[in-house]
N, C-alpha and C positions, 0 to 999 in steps of 0.2 A: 169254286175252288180254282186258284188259280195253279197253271204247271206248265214251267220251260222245258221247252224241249229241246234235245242238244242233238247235234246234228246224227249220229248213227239211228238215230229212234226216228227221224225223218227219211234217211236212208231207207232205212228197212218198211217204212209204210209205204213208200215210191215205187220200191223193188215188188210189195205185194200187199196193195190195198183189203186184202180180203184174210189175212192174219190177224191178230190179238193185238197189235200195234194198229193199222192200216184201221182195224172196227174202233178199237176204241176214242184216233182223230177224228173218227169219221163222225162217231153215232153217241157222241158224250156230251154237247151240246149242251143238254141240260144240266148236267155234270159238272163238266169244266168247262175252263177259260183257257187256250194255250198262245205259248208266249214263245218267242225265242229274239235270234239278235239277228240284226240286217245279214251280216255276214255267214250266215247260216245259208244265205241262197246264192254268194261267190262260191263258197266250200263247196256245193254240192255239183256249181257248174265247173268246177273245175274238174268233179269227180264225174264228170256227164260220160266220156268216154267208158269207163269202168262199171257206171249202172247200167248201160247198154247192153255192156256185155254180161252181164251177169243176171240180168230181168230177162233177155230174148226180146225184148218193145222193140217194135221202131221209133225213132226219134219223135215224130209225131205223138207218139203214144205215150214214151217219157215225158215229154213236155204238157200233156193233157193230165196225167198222174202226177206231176211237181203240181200242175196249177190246182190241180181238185185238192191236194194235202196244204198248199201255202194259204188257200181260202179257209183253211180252219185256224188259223194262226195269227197271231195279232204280232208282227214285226215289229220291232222298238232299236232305232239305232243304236250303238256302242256311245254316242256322243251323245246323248241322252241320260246318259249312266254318271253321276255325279262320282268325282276321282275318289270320292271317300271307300264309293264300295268297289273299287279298286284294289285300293291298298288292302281292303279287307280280305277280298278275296286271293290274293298271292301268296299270301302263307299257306292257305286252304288248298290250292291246287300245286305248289311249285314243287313239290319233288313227286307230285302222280303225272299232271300233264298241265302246262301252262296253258296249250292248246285251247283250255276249257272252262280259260278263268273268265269269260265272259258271260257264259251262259251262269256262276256262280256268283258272279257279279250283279246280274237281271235278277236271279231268284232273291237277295240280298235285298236289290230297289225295289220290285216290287212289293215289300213286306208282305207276310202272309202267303208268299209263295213256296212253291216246290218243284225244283229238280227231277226229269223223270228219264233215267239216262239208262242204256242197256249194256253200259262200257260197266264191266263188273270191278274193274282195276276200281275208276274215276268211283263210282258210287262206296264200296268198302275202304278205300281211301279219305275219303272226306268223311264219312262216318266216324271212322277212327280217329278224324282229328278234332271229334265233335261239333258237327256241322249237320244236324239232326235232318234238315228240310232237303231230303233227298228222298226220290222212290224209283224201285223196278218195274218193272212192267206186270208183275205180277201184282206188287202190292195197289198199282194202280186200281188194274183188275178188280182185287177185293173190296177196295173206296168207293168204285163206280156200283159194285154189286149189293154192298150194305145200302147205298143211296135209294137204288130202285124201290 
């Protein structure tokens, strides 16, 4: 099964590999396949300052927990992403977060995927505009657990 990941759900596995996000990039493997966009690893080092403080890691130690979480992840540039699922995706995102039209954009290209985002705004948002191929971290959860 394939499932993008958008940047807060990568945050939060960085900040604590050993939570219900952090297990399930870690140990799903069999499971899934996760995807996200090149710009998912600017975002994050812009926000390098901010996970520092808020994880307690030293640098060395963020930077060993970004590399162990980006090794599960299959990066696909933005410029890979043909403009059609562009314009598809700005209606879908433009009055929750445009921020996020990328990673809507990816789940669109790779058909057969799914959005797995912990932003409750971004996921009830696109629902609403029926945009079905989204999930929580819970429903994740339940997909990997029927799988077993």
């Amino acid at each position: 099964m394939k499932i993008v990941v958008d940047t807060n759900i990568v945050f939060s596995a960085i900040l604590n590999s050993n939570n219900t996000i952090g297990d399930l990039i870690l140990n799903s493997d069999a499971n899934f396949k996760f995807y996200s966009v090149s710009y998912l690893r600017i975002e994050l080092e812009r926000h390098k300052s901010k996970l520092l403080a808020i994880s307690n890691l030293q640098e060395s130690q963020l930077d060993e927990a970004k590399f162990i979480i980006y090794s599960k992840i299959n990066f696909i540039s933005e410029n890979q992403i043909p403009f059609d699922f562009w314009q598809l995706s700005a209606p879908i995102v433009r009055d929750i977060d445009m921020d996020d039209i990328a990673f809507v954009a990816l789940t669109q290209y790779l058909q057969d995927a799914w959005l797995w985002t912990g932003d409750k705004t971004l996921l009830n948002g696109i629902k609403a505009k029926g945009f079905p191929h989204c999930l929580s971290t819970q429903d994740l959860l339940d997909i990997r657990t029927k799988m077993e």
